[in-house]
VOGU-3710 file (C-alpha; in Angstrom, 3 decimals, decimal comma):
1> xxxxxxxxxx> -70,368/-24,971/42,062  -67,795/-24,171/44,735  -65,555/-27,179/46,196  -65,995/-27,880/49,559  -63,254/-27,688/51,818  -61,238/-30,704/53,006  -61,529/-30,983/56,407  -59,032/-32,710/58,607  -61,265/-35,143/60,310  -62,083/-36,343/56,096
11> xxxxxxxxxx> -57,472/-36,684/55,956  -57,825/-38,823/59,177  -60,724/-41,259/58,092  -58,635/-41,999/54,395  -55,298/-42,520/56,371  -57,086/-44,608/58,821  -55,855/-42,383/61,826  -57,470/-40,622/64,519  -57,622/-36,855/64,390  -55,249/-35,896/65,993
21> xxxxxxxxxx> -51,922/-38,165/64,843  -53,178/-36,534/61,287  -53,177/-32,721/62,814  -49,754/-34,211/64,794  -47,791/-34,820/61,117  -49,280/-32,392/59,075  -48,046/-29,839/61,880  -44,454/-31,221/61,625  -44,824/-32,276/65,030  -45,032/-36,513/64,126
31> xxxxxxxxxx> -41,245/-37,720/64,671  -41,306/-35,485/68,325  -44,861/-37,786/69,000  -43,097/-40,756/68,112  -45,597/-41,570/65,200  -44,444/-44,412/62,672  -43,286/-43,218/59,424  -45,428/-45,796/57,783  -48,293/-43,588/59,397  -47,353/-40,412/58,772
41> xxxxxxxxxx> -46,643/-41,672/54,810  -50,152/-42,476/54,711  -52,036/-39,166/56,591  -49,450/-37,271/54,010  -50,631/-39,547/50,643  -54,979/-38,650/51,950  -53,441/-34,938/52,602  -52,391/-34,484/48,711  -54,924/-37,464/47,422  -57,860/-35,101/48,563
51> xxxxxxxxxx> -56,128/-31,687/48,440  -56,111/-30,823/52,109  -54,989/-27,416/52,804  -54,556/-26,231/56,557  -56,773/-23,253/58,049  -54,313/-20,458/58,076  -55,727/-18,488/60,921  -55,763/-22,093/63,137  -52,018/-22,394/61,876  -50,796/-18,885/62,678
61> xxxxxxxxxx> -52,630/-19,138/66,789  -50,642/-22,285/67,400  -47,249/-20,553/65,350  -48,307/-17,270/66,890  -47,812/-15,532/63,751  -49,793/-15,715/60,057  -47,586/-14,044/57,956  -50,010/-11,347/56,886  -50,161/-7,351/57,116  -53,238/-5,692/56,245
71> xxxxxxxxxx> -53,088/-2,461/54,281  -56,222/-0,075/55,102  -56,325/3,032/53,036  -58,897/5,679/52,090  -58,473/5,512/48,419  -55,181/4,610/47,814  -56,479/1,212/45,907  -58,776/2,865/43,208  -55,977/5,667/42,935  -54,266/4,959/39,602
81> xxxxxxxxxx> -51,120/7,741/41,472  -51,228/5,969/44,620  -52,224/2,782/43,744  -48,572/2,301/43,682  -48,431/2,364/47,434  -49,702/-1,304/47,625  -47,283/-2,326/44,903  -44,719/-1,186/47,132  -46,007/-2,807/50,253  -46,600/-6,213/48,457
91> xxxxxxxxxx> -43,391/-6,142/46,731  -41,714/-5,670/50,208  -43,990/-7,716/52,278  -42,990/-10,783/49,638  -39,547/-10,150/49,709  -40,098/-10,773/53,423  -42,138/-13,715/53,306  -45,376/-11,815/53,918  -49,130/-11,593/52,146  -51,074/-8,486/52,420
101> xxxxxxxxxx> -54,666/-8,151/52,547  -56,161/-4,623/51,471  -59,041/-3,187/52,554  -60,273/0,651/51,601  -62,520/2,932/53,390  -63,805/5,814/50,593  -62,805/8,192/54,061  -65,524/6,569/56,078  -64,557/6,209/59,853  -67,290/3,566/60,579
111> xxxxxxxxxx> -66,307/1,676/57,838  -62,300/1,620/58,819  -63,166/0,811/62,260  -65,317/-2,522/60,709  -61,718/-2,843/58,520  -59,380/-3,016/61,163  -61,506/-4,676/63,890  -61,880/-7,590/60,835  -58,241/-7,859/60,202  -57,255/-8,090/63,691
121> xxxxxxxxxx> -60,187/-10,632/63,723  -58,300/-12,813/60,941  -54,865/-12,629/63,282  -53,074/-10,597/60,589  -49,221/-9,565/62,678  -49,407/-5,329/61,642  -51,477/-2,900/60,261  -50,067/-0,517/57,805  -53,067/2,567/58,312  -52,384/4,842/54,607
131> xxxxxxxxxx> -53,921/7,678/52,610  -54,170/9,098/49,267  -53,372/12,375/50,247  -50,604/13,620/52,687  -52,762/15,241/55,678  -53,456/15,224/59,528  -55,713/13,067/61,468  -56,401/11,483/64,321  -55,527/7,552/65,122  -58,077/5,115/65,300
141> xxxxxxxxxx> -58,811/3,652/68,930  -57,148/0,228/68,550  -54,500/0,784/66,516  -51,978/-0,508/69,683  -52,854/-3,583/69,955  -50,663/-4,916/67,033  -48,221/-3,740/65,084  -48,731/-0,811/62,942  -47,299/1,657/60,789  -48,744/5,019/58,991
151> xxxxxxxxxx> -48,367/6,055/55,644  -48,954/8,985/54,256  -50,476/10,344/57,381  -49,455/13,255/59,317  -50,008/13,074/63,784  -49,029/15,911/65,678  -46,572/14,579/68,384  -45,322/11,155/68,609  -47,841/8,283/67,732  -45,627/5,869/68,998
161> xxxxxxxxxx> -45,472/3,989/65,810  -43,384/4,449/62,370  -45,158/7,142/60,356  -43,946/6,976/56,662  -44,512/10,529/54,542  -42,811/12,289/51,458  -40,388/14,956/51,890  -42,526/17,587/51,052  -40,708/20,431/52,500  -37,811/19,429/50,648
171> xxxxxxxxxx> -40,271/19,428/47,628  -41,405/22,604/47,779  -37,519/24,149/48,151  -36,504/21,590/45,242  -39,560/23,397/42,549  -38,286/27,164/43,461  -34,777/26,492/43,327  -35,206/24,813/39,679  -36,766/28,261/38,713  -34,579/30,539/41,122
181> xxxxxxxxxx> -31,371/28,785/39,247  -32,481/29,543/35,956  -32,529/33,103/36,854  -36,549/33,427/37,522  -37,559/36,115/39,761  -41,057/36,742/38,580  -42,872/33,141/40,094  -46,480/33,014/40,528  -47,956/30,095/42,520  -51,416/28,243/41,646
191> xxxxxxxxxx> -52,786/25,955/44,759  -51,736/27,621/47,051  -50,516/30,684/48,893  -48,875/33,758/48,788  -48,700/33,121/52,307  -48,327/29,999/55,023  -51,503/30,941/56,366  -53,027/31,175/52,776  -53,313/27,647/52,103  -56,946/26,780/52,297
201> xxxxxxxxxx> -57,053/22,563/52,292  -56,456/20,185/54,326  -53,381/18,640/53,055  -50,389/18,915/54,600  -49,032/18,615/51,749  -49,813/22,111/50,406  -48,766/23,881/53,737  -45,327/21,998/53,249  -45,106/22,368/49,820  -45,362/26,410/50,315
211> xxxxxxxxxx> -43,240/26,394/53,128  -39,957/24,736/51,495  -40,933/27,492/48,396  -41,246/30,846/50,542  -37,560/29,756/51,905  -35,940/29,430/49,011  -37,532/32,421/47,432  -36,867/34,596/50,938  -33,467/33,354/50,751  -32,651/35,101/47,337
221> xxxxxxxxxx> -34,294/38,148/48,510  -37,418/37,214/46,512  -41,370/36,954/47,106  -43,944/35,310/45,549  -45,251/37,978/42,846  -49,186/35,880/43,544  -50,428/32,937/45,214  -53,881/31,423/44,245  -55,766/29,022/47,285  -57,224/26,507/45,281
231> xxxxxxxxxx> -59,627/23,529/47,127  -59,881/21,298/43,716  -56,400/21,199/42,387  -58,440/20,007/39,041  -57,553/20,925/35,103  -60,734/23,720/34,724  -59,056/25,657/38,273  -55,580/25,268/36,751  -56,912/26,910/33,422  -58,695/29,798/35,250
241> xxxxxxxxxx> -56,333/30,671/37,988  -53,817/30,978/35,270  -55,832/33,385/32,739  -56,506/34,861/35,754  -52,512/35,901/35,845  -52,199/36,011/31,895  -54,758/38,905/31,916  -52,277/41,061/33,999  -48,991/39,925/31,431  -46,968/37,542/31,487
251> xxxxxxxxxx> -45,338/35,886/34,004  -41,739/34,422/33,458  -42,965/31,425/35,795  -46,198/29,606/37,375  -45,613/27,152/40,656  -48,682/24,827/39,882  -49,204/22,328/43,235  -49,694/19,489/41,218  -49,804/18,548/37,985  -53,434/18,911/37,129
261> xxxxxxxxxx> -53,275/22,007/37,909  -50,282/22,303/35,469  -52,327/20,860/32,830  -55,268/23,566/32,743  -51,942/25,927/33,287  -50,470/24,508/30,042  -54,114/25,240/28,290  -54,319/28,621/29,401  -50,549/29,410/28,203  -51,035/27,968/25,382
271> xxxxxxxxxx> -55,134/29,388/24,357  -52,966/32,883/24,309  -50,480/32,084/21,840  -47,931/31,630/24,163  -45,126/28,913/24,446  -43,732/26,987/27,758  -41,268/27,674/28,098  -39,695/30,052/26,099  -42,507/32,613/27,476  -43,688/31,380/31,009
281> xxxxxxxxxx> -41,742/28,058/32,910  -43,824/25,717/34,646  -43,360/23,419/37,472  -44,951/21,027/39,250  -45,516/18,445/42,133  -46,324/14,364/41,861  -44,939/13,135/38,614  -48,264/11,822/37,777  -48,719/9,406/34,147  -49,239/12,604/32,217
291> xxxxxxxxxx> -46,898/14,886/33,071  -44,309/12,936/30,584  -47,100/12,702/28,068  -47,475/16,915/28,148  -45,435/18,523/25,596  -43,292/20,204/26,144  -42,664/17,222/29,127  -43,573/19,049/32,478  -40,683/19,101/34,714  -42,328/18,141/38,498
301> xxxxxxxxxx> -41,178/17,046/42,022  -42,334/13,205/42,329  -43,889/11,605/44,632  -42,336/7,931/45,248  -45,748/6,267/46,191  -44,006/2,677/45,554  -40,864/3,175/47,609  -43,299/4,655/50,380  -45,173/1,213/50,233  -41,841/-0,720/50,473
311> xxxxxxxxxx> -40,812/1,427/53,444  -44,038/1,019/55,664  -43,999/-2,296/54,604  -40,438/-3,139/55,563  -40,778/-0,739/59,281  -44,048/-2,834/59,840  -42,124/-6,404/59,144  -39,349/-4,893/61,869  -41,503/-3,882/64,229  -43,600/-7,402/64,299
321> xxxxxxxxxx> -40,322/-9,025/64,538  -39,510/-6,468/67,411  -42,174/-7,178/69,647  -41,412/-10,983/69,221  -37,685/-11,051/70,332  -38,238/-8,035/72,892  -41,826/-8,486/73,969  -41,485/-5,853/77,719  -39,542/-3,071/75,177  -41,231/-0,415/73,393
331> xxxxxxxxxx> -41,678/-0,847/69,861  -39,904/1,106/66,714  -41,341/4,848/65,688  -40,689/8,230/64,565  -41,388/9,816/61,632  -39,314/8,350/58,172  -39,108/11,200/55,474  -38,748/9,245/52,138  -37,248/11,884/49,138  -38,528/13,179/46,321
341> xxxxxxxxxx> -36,890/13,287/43,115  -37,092/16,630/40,760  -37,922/14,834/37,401  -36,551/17,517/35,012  -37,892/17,737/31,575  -38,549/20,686/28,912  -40,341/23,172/30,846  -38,500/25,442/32,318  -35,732/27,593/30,402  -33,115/29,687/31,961
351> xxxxx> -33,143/33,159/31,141  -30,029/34,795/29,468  -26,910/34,725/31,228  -27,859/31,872/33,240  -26,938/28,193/32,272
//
């Protein structure tokens, strides 16, 4: 059976005080109100005697802050990739002497409007607004009046809030330069392309992903030699887009946009009697669990989910304390690109005469 709550009329009656000298000491406020120590000793004895804690919400209105952030995300929290996100944000929050409450949506507007109408409800001081997958949307009506940051969410123009995203433009000219350096000129791409306008999902991702590739490979006077627009970037598409290229010969390398993909790649490779990657080099985008676990190890472009969360979390904590010391100035935004790291393993080999 659940405990009731102590209430702080029940503190009062034990110390033998009225109401309010007990809400007057357990605020910190009894030596201002001239209260006797003798009487604050005793409202402090009932406090722990009958394990009185203080409504947090009534606490933050009169301190004008509760030390919480809510994190509202589509399906970052059943997301065993991005589920790393919250880590992040917690870690960071705590470091700053914040909780976070989490709340996730499955993608349903009506349901992230109920989310965020709740959390301002419970007084939390930001909003950190997130997504599994790096795309563009439109902001929620509301979202000013707090503090708020996005993550992993792409706005055309200035929000007027911190937007936190990976560098995926820098992603995409980090995968064809690992192949272009090992002397690769024949590179087929699976998710995506041949072409910027080729791309057919909505992730911005993909489109940035392709654009950071087509430079680099433009820039050495080279071409995709076929692009594949995938919508499920799943194992079984992986497997068939790359038979698909297999049938034709082989190719001395496969861009796969992420590393599902890579693993139906790896299957198809492999179903022919091939090896990767002393016949066809492979790489890939995320740094997901298995992509270590593949053999040979699949080198892949991460994506820092964690250090994300600890940067929207840390913006959000700055812009809350913003608006308290500079209340009539505009808040902090702009758009924060956080990196992402080329984890190089055993699947790409350079071809002779290159290191």
């Amino acid at each position: 059976m659940a405990r009731k709550r102590v209430t702080l009329a029940q503190v009062a009656a034990e110390a033998e005080v009225a109401v309010s000298t007990a809400s007057l000491v357990l605020s910190g406020r009894g030596t201002d109100m001239r209260i006797s120590e003798k009487a604050q000793a005793r409202v402090r004895d009932a406090a722990a005697r009958l394990g009185y804690r203080p409504n947090a919400v009534s606490v933050g209105l009169r301190k004008g802050s509760t030390s919480t952030l809510a994190f509202v995300s589509d399906s970052v929290a059943s997301s065993r990739l991005a589920g790393e996100m919250i880590k992040g944000a917690i870690e960071a929050a705590r470091d700053r002497g914040y909780m976070v409450f989490v709340g996730e949506t499955g993608g349903n507007v009506t349901l992230e409007r109920q989310l965020l109408d709740a959390m301002v409800d419970r007084q939390v001081d930001g909003i950190i607004l997130a997504s599994m997958l790096t795309h563009g949307r439109s902001l929620p009506t509301g979202l000013d009046s707090t503090p708020a940051v996005l993550l992993n969410i792409s706005i055309d123009g200035d929000p007027g809030i911190p937007v936190v995203v990976p560098d995926e433009l820098q992603a995409g000219r980090d995968a064809a330069t690992a192949l272009v350096s090992a002397g690769l000129t024949d590179i087929h791409l699976i998710g995506a392309g041949p072409g910027l306008r080729d791309v057919r999902t909505i992730s911005t991702a993909a489109h940035l992903r392709l654009q950071g590739i087509l430079e680099v490979l433009s820039a050495h006077g080279l071409a995709p030699a076929s692009g594949r627009a995938i919508n499920q970037w799943l194992p079984p598409e992986g497997f068939r887009a790359a038979d698909a290229i297999l049938a034709s010969g082989t190719p001395e390398a496969i861009v796969c946009f992420n590393d599902r993909l890579a693993m139906g790649v790896y299957q198809a490779i492999q179903s022919r009697g091939l090896s990767i990657p002393d016949d066809v080099s492979v790489v890939s985008f995320d740094d997901s669990s298995i992509a270590a676990w593949m053999r040979p190890g699949l080198t892949t472009v991460a994506l820092p989910h964690r250090v994300m969360g600890k940067r929207a979390a840390d913006l959000l904590v700055d812009a809350i304390e913003h608006d308290r010391a500079h209340p009539d100035e505009p808040g902090p935004t702009g758009v924060h690109l956080v990196p992402m790291p080329l984890r190089e393993r055993d699947s790409i080999r350079a071809r002779p005469g290159r290191d």
